[in-house]
MIDOSE-1310 file (N, C-alpha, C; in nm, 2 decimals, decimal comma, always signed):
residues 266
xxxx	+2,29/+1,08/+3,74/+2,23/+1,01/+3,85/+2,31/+1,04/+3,98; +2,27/+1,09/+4,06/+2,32/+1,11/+4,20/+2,24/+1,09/+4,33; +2,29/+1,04/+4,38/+2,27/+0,94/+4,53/+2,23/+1,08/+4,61; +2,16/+1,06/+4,67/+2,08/+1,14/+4,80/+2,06/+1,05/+4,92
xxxx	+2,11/+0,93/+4,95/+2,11/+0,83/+5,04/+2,05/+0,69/+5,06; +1,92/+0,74/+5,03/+1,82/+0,61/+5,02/+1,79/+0,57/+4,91; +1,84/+0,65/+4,78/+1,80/+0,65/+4,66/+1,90/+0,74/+4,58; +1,88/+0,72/+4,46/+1,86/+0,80/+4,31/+1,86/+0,90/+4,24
xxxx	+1,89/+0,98/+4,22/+1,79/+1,06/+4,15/+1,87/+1,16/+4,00; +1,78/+1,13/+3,92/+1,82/+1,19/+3,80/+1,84/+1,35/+3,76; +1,96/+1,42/+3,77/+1,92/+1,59/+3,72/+1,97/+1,60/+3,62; +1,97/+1,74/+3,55/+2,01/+1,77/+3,45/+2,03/+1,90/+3,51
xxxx	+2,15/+1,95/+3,45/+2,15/+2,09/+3,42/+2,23/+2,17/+3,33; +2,20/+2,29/+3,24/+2,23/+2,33/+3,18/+2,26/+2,44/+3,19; +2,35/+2,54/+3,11/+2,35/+2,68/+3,09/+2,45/+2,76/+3,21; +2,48/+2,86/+3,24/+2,60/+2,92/+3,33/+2,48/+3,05/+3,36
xxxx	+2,56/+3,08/+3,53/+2,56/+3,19/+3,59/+2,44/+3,18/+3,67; +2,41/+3,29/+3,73/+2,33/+3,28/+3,85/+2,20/+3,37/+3,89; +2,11/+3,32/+3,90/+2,12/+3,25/+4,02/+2,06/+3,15/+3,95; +2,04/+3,04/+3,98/+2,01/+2,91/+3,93/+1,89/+2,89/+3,96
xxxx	+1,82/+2,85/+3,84/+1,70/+2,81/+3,83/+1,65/+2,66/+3,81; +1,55/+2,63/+3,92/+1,57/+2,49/+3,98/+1,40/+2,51/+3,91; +1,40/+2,37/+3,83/+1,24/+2,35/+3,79/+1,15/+2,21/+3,86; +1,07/+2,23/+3,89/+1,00/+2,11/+3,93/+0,85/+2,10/+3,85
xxxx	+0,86/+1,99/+3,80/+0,73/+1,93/+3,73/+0,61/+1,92/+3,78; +0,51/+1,91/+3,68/+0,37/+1,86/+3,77/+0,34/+1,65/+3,75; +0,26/+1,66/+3,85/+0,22/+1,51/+3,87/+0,23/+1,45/+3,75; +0,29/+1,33/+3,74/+0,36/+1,24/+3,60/+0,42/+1,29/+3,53
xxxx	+0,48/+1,41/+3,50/+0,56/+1,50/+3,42/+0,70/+1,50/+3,47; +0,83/+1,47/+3,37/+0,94/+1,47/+3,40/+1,02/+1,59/+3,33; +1,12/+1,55/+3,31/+1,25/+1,64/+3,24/+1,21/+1,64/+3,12; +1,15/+1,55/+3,04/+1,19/+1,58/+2,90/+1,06/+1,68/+2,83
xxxx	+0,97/+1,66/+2,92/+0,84/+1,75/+2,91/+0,87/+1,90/+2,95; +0,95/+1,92/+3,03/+1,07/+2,01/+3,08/+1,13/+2,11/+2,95; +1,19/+2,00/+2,87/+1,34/+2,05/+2,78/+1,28/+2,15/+2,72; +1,23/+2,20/+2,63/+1,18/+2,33/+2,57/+1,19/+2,45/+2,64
xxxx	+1,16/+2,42/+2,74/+1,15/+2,56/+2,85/+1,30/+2,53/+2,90; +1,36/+2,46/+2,95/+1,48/+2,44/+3,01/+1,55/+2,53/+2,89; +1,59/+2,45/+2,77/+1,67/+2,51/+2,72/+1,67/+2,67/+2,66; +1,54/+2,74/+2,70/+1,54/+2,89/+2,66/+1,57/+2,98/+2,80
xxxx	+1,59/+2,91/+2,89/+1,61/+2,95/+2,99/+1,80/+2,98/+3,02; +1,79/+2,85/+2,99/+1,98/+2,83/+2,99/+2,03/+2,97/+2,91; +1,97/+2,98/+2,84/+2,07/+3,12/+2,76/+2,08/+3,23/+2,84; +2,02/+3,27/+2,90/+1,98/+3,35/+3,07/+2,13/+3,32/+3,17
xxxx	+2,11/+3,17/+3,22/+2,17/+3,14/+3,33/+2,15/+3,01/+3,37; +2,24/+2,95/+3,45/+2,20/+2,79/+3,49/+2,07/+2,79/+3,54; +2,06/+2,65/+3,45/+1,87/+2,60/+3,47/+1,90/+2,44/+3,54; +1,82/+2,37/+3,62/+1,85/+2,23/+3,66/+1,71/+2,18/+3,65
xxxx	+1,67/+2,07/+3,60/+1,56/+1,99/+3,58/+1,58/+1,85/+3,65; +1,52/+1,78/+3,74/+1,54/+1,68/+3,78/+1,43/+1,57/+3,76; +1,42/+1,44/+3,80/+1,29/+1,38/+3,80/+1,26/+1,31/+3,93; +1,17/+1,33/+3,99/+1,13/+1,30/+4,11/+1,17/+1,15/+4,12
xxxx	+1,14/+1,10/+4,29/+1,17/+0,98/+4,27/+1,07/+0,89/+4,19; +1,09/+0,75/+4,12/+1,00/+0,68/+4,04/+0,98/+0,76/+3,94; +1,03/+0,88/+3,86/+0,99/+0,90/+3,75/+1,10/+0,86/+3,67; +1,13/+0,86/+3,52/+1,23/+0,86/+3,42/+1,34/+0,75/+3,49
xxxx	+1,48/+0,79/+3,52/+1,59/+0,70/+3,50/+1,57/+0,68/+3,72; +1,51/+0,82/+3,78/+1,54/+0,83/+3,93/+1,46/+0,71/+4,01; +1,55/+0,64/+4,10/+1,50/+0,52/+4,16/+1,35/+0,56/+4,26; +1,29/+0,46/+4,27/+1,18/+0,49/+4,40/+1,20/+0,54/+4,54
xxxx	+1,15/+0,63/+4,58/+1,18/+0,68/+4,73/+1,08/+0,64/+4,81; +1,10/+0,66/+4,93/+1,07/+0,66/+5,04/+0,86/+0,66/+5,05; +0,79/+0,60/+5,09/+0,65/+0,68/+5,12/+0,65/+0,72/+5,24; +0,52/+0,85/+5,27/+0,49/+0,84/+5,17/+0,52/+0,98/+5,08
xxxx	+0,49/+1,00/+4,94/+0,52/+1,09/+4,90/+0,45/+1,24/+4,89; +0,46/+1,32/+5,01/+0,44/+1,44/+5,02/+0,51/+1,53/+5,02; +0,52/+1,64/+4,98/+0,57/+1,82/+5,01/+0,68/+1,79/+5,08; +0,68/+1,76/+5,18/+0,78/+1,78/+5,30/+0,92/+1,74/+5,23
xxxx	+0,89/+1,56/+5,22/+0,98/+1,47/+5,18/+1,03/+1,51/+5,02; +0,93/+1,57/+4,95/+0,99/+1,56/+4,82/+1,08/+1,71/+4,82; +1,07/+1,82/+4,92/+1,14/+1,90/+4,98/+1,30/+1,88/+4,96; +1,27/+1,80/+5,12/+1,37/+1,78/+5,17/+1,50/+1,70/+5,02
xxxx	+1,40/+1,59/+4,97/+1,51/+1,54/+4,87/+1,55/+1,62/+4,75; +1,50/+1,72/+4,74/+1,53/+1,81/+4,63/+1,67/+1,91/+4,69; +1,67/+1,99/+4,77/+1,76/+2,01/+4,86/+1,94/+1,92/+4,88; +1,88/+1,80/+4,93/+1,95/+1,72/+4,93/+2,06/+1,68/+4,78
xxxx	+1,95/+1,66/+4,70/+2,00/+1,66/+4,54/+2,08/+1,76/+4,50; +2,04/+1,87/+4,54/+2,12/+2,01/+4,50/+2,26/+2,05/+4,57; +2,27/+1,99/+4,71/+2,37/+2,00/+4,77/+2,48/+1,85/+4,72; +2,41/+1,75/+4,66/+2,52/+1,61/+4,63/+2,55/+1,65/+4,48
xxxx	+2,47/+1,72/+4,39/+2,53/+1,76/+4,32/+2,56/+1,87/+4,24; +2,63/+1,94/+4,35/+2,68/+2,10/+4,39/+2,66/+2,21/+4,31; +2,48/+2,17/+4,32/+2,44/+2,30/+4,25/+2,41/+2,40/+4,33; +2,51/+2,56/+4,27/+2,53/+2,63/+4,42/+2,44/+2,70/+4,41
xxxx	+2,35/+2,72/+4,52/+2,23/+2,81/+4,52/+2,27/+3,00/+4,55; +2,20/+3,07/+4,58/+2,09/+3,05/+4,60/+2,00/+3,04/+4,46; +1,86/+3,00/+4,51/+1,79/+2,98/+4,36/+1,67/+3,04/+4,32; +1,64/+3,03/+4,18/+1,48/+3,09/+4,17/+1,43/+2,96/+4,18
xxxx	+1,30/+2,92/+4,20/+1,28/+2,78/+4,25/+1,12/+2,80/+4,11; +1,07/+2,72/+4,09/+1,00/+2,74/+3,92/+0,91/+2,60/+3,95; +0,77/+2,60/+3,99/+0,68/+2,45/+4,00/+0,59/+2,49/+3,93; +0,56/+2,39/+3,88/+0,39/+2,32/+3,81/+0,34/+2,24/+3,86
xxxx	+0,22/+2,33/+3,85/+0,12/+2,26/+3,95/+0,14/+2,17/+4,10; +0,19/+2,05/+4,11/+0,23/+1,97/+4,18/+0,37/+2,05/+4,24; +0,44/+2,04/+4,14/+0,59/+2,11/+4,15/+0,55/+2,24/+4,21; +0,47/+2,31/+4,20/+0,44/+2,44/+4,25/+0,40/+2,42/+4,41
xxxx	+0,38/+2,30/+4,46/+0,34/+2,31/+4,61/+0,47/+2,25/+4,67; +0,56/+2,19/+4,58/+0,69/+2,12/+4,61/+0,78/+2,23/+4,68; +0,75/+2,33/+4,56/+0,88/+2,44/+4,62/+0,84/+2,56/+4,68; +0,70/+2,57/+4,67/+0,67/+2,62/+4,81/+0,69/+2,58/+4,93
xxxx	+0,71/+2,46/+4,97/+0,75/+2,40/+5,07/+0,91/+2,43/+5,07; +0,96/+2,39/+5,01/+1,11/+2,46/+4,97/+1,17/+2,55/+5,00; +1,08/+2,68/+4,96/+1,09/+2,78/+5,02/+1,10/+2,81/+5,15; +0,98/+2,75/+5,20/+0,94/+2,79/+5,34/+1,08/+2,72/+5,40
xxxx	+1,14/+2,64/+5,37/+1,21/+2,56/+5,44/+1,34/+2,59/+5,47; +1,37/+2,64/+5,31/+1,50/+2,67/+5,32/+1,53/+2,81/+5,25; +1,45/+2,91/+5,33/+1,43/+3,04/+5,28/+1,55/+3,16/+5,22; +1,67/+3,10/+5,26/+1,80/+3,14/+5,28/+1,85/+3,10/+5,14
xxxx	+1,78/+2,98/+5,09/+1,86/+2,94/+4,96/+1,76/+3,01/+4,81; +1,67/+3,05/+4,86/+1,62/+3,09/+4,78/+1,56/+3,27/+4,75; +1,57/+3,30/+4,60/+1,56/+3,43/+4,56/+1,47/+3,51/+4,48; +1,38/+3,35/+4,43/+1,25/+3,37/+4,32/+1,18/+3,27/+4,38
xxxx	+1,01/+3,30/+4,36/+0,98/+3,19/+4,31/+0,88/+3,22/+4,23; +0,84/+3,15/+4,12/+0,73/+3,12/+3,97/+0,68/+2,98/+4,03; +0,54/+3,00/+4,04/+0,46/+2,91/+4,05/+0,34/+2,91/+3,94; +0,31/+2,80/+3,84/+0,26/+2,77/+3,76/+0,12/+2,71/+3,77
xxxx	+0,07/+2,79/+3,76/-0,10/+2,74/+3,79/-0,09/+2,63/+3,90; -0,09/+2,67/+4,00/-0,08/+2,62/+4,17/-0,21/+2,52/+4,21; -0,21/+2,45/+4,27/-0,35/+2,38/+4,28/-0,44/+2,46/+4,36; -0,55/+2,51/+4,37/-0,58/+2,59/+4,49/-0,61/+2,51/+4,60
xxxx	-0,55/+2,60/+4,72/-0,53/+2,54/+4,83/-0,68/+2,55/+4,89; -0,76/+2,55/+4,89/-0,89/+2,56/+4,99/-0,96/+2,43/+4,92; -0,91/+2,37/+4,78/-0,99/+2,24/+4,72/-0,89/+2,13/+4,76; -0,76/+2,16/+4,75/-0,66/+2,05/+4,80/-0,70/+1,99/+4,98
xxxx	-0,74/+2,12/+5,04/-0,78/+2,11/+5,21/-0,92/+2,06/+5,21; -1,02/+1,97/+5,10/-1,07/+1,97/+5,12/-1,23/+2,03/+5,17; -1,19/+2,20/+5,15/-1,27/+2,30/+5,17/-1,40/+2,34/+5,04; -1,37/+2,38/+4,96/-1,46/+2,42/+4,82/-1,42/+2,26/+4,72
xxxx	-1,53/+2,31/+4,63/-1,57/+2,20/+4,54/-1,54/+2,09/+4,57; -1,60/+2,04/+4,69/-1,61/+1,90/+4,75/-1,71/+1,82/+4,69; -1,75/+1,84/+4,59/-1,83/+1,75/+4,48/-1,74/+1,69/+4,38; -1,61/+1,72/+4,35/-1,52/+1,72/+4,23/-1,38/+1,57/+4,33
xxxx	-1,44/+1,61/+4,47/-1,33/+1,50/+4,50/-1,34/+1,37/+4,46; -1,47/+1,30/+4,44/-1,46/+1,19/+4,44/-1,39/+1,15/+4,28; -1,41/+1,24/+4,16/-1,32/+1,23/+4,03/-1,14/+1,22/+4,07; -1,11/+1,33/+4,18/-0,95/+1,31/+4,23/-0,93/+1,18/+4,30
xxxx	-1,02/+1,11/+4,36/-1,01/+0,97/+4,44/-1,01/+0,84/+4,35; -1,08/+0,89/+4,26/-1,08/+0,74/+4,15/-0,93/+0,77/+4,10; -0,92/+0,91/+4,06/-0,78/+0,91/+3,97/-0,67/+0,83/+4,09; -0,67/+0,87/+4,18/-0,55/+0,80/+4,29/-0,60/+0,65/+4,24
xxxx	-0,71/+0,58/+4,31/-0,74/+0,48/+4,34/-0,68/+0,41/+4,19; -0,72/+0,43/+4,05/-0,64/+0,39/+3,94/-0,51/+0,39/+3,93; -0,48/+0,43/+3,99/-0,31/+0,43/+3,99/-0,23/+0,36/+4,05; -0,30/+0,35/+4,17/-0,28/+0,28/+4,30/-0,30/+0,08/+4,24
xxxx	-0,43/+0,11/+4,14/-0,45/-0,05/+4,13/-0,36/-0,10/+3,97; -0,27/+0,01/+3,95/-0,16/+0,00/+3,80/-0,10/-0,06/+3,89; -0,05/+0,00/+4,00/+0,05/-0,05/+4,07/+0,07/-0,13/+4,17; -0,04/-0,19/+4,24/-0,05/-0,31/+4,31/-0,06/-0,42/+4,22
xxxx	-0,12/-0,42/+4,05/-0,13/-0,52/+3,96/+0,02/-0,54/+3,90; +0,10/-0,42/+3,89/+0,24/-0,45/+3,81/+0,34/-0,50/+3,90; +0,29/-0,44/+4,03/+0,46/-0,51/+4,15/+0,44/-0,64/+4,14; +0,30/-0,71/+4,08/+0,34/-0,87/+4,12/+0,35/-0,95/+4,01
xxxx	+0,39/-0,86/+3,85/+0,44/-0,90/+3,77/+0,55/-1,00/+3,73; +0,57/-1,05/+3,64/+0,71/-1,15/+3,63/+0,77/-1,04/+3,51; +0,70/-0,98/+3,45/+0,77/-0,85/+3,36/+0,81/-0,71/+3,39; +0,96/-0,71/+3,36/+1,01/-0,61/+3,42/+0,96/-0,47/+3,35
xxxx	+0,93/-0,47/+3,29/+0,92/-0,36/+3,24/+0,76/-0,31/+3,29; +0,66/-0,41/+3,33/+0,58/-0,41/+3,37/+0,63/-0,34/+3,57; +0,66/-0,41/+3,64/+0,69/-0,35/+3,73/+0,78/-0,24/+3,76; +0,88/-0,22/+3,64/+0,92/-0,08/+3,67/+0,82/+0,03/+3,65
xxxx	+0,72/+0,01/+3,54/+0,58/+0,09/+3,56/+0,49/+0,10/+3,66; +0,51/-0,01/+3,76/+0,43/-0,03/+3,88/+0,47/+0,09/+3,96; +0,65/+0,09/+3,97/+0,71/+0,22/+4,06/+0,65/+0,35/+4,06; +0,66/+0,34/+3,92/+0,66/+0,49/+3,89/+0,47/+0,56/+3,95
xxxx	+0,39/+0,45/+3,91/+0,23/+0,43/+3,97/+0,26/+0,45/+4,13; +0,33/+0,40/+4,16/+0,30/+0,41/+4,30/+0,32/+0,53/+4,35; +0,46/+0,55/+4,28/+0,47/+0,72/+4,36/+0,37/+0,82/+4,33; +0,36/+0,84/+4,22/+0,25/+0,94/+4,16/+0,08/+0,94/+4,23
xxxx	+0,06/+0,76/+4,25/-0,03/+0,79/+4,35/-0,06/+0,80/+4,46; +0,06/+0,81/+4,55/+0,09/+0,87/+4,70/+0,13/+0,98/+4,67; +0,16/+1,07/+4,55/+0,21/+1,22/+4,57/+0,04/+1,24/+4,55; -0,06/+1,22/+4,48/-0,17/+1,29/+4,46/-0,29/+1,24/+4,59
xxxx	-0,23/+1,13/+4,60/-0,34/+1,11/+4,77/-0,24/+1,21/+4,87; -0,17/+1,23/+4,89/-0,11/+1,30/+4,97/-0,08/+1,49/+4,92; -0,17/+1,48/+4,82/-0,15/+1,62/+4,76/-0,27/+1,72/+4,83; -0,37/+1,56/+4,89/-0,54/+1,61/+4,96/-0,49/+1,63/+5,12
xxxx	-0,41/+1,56/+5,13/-0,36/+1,54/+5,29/-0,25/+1,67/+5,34; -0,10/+1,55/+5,37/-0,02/+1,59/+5,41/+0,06/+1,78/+5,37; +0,06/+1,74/+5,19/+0,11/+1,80/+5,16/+0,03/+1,99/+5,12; -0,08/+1,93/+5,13/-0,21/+2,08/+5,15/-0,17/+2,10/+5,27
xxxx	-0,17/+2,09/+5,42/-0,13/+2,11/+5,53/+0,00/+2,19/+5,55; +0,09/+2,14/+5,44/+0,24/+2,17/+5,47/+0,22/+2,31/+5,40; +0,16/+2,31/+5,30/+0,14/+2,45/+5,23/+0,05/+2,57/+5,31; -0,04/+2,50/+5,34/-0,08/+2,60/+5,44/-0,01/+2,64/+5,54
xxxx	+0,06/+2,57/+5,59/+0,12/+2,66/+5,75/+0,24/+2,75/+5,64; +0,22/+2,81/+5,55/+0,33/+2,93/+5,53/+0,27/+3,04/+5,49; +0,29/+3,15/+5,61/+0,17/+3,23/+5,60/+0,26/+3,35/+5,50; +0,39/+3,39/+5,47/+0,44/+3,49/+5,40/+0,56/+3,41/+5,33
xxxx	+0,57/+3,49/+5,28/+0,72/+3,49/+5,15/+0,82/+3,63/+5,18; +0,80/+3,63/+5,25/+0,83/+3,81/+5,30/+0,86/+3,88/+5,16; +0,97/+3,95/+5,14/+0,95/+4,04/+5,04/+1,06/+4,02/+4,88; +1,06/+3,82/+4,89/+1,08/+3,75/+4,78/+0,97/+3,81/+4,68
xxxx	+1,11/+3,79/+4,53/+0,99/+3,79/+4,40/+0,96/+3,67/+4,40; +0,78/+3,73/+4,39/+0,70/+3,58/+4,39/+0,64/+3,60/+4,23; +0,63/+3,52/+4,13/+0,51/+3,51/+4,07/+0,41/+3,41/+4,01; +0,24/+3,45/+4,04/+0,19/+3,33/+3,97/+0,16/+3,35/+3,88
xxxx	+0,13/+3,25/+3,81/+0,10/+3,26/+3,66/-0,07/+3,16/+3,63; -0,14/+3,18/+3,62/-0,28/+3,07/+3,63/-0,30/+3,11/+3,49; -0,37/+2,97/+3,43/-0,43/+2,93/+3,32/-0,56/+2,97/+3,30; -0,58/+3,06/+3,16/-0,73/+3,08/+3,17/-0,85/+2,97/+3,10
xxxx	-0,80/+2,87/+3,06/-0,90/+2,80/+2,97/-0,94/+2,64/+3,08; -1,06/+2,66/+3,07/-1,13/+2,53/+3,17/-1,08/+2,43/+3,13; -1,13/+2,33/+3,22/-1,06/+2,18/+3,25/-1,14/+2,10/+3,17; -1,19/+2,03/+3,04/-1,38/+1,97/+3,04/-1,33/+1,84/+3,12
xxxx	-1,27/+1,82/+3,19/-1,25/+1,69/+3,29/-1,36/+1,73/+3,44; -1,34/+1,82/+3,43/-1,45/+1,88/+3,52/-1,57/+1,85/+3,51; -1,60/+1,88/+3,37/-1,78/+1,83/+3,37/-1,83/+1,97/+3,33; -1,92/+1,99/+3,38/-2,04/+2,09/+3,35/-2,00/+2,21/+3,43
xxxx	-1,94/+2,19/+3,58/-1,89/+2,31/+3,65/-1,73/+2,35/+3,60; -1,69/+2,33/+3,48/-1,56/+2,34/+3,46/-1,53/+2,52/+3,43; -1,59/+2,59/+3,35/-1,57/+2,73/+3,35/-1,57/+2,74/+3,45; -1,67/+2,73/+3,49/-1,71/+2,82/+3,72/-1,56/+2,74/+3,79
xxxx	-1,50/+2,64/+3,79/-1,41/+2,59/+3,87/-1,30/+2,65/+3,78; -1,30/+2,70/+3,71/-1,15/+2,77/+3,66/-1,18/+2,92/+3,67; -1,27/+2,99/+3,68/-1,26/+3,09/+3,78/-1,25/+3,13/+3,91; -1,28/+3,00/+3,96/-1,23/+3,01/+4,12/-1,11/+2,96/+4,13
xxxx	-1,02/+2,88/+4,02/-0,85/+2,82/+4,03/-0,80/+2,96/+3,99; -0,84/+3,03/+3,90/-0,76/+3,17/+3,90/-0,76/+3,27/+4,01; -0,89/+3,29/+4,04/-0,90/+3,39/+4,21/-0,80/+3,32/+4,30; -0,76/+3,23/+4,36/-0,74/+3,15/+4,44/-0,51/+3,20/+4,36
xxxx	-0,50/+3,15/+4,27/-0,39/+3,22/+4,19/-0,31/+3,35/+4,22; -0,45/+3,41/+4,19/-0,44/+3,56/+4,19/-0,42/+3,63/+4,32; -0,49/+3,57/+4,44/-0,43/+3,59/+4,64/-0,35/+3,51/+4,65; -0,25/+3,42/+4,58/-0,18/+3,37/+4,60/-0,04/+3,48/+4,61
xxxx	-0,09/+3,56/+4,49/+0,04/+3,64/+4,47/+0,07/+3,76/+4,65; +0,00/+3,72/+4,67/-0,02/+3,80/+4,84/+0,07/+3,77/+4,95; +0,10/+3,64/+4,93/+0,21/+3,59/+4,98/+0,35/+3,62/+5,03; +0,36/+3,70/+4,91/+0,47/+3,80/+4,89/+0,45/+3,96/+4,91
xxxx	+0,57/+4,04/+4,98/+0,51/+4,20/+4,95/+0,56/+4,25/+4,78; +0,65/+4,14/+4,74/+0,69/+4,15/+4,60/+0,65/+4,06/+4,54; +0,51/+4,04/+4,55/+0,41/+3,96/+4,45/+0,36/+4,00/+4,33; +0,32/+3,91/+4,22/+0,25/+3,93/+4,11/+0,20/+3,83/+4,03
xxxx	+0,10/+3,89/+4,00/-0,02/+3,76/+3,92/-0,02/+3,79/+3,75; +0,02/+3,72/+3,65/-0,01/+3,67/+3,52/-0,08/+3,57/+3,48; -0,22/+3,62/+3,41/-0,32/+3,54/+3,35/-0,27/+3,46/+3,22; -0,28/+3,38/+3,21/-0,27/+3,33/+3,02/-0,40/+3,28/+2,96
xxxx	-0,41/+3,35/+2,94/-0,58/+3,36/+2,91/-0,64/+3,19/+2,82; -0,54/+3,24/+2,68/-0,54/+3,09/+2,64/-0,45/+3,02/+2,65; -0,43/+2,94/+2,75/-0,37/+2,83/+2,76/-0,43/+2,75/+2,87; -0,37/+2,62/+2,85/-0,47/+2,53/+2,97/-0,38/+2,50/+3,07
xxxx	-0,38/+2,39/+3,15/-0,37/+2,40/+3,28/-0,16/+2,35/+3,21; -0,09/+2,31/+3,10/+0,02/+2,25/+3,08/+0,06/+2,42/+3,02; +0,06/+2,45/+3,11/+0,14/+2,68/+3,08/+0,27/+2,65/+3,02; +0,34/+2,56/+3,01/+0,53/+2,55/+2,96/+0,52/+2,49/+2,83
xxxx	+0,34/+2,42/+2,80/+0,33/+2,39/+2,66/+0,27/+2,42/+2,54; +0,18/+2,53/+2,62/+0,07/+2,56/+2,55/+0,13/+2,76/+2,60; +0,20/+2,79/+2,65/+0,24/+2,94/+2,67/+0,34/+2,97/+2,69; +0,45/+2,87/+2,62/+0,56/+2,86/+2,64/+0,68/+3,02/+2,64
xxxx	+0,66/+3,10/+2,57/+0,71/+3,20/+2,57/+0,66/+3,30/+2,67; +0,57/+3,29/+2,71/+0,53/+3,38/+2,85/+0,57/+3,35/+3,02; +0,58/+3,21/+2,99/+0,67/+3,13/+3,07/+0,75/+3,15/+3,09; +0,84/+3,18/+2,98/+0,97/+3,18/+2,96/+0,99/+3,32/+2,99
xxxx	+0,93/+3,45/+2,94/+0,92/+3,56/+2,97/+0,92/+3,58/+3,16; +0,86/+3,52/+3,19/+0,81/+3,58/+3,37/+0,93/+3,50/+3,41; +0,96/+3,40/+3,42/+1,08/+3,33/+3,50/+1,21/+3,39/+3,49; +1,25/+3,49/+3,34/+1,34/+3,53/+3,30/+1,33/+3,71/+3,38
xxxx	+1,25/+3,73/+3,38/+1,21/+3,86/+3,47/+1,25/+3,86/+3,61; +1,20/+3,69/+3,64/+1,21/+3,68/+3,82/+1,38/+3,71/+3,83; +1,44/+3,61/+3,80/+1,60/+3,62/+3,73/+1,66/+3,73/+3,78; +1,61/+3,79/+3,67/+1,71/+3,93/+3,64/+1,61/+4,03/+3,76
xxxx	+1,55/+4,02/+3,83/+1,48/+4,07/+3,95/+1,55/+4,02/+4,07; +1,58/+3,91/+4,05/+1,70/+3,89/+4,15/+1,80/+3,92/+4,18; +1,89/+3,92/+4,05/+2,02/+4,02/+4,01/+2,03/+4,12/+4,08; +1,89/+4,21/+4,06/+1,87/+4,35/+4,07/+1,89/+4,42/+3,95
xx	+1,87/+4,35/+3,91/+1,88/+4,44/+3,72/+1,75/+4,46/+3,66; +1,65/+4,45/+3,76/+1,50/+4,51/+3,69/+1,45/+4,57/+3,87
């Protein structure tokens, strides 16, 4: 547990040598959903897994919770507990727009990045499949009402679950807002290894347009890798949108490539 000022926050890390590989989760996903992939990585080189604020042991932060801020405290984390960069930086989904922002920010500390089936940015901006938003607003709005009903609990265990609701549903109302904005304004990666990795098997949370919307979350994937002049796109044909559980060795494959692409040893 290490203090970042206002708060908390829980890391782990494992494994020696460099460059260090910083992982960030997707929406309600922590470290221990993490460990599998953490620990085949560590044999490589130092790996660090953290938990956002309000998740696992890490206290509540600040709202509200967007890109920028969960940025900046990641950074912060890494400098209080002197994990020396520079880094390959490794998100899912959520965590994939985290340390894109990361990047953009702190371009100097960083030497990879692996983004994990990314959200596409033109549905996060509110642009395409503007029929599917009202299913992303209930999901906030449910989480939002876990957590206005457990903060006025007399059970603690009940309101420590309220925390954790609250953040999660200011990082996903703010995933349509603030934090789509912050991703957009980064127009290159210059000639960082970038790689994405998109999932090929549909969402059925989707409904009836779910094949058609996972062909357009892979297109959207696949110009992602553009970003970079040392870009590249990997399909996982069968696996679904949780790639570190359902394609765990190819995962593990591409991040370990970025790595040793950093080195300069590929």
């Amino acid at each position: 547990m290490i203090s970042i000022g206002s708060h908390r926050l829980q890391i782990h890390i494992e494994g020696k040598g460099a460059p260090t590989v910083v992982i960030d989760a997707g929406l309600g996903e922590g470290i221990e959903k993490l460990r599998p992939l953490q620990e085949r990585i560590a044999k490589i080189t130092s790996v660090c897994t953290y938990n956002r604020a309000g998740y696992g042991q890490s206290q509540a932060g600040p709202l509200p919770r967007h890109c920028g801020r969960e940025a900046e405290e990641l950074k912060a984390l890494l400098d209080s507990a002197s994990v020396p960069g520079p880094y390959v930086v490794v998100g899912h989904s959520l965590g994939a727009l985290n340390v894109q922002v990361f990047a953009g920010k702190y371009p100097e500390d960083v030497v990879g990045i692996v983004l994990l089936d990314p959200p596409p940015l033109s549905f996060i901006r509110r642009e395409e499949y503007t029929s599917l938003l009202v299913l992303t607003e209930r999901m906030t709005a449910e989480w939002q009402a876990i957590a206005d009903s457990g903060a006025k609990s007399t059970d603690a265990q009940e309101r420590t679950q309220a925390v954790f609701f609250q953040m999660i549903a200011s990082e996903h109302r703010e995933m349509f807002g603030e934090s789509a904005r912050l991703v957009s304004e980064i127009a290159s990666f210059g000639h960082i290894p970038l790689l994405v990795m998109a999932a090929g098997k549909p969402n059925p949370f989707f409904g009836d347009i779910a094949e058609e919307y996972q062909r357009y979350w892979v297109e959207q994937s696949r110009a992602l890798n553009q970003k970079s002049s040392n870009g590249r796109f990997v399909l996982a044909e069968q696996s679904t949108h949780h790639l570190y559980v359902d394609a765990l060795h190819l995962v593990e494959e591409s991040i370990v490539s970025v790595v040793y692409e950093a080195r300069g040893e590929r």
